[in-house]
N, C-alpha and C positions, 0 to 999 in steps of 0.2 A: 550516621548514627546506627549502632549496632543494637537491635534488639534481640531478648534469647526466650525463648519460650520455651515452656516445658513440655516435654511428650510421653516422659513415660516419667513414674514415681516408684520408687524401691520404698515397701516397707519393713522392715524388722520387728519381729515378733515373736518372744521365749516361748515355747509350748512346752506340755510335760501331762502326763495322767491326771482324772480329776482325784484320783486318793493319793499323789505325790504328798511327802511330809510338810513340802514347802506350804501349804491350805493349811497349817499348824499353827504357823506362826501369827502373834497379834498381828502384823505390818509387813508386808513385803517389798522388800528393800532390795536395791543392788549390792548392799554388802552382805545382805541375807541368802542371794542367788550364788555366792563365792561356797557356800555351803559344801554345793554337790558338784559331781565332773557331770561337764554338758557332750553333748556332739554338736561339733559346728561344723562349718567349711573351712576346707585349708585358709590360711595367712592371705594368701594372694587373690580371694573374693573381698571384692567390694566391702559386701556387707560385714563380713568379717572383720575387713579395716576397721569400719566405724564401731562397731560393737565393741572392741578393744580399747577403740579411741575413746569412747562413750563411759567405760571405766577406769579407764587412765585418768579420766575431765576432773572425775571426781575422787581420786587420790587412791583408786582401788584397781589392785592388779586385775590382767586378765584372769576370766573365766579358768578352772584346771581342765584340759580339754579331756575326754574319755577315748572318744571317737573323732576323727578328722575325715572327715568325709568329703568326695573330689567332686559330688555329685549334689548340688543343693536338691534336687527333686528326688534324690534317692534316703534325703534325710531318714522323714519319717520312717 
């Protein structure tokens, strides 16, 4: 019997300025977030994947990308 245990956890997490216009809105939504162009990681991050995937779930295209960055720690 094959047991799988976990050792490491990726979390995903949108950030932006605290005076973003997005702090405007009554509810912040994922179809609310379609709003503005984000910077992400290229296609081929993991996280990237899901994020897309995460918006596709619920019937909403991807993010309009600004910036495509090769560097997740060079985000910021």
């Amino acid at each position: 019997m094959l047991l799988g245990l976990a050792i490491v956890e990726d979390v995903v997490v949108v950030t932006t300025s605290a005076n973003h216009p997005v702090f405007q809105l009554p509810k912040i939504t994922m179809k609310a977030l379609l709003a503005w162009r984000w910077v992400l990681p290229v296609t081929s991050i993991p996280s990237r994947e899901w994020l897309d995937q995460a918006f596709a779930a619920r019937g909403l295209s991807a993010p309009s990308v600004q910036i495509n960055a090769n560097s997740i720690p060079l985000m910021p």
